[in-house]
C-alpha positions, -999 to +999 in steps of 0.1 A: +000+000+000+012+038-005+009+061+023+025+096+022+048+105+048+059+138+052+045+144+017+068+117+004+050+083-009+064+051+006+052+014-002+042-004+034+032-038+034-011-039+043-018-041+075+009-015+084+005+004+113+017+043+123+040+025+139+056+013+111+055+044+096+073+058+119+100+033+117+100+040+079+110+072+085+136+072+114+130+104+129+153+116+159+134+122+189+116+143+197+090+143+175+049+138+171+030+121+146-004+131+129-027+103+105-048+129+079-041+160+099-049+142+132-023+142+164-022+102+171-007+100+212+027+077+211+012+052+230-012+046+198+011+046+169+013+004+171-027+001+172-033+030+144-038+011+112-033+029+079-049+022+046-037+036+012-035+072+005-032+078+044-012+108+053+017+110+078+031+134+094+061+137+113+069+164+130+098+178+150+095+208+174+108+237+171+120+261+199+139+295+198+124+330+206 
């Protein structure tokens, strides 16, 4: 299946999870994940299925002043 993550398609194998997106992706912590414009909490990204055309994001944030 193709899902975008961080408006970049990747092929994940169906049944994939945010989880796996995430792991797709290697991010350096710390950093949040959204499914279609929707904050997902870490402690759901391994129960948060995804189904083609889904949209990740992955988002690191930013401090200064």
């Amino acid at each position: 299946m193709q899902v975008f993550i961080n408006q970049q398609p990747h092929e994940l194998p169906p049944g994939a999870t945010l989880a796996d997106a995430v792991r797709a992706l290697q991010p350096q912590a710390p950093y949040a994940a959204a499914l279609n414009l929707q904050f997902v909490p870490r402690s759901a990204y391994a129960q948060q299925a995804l189904h083609d055309g889904d949209r990740v994001e992955i988002i690191a944030p930013v401090t200064g002043g």
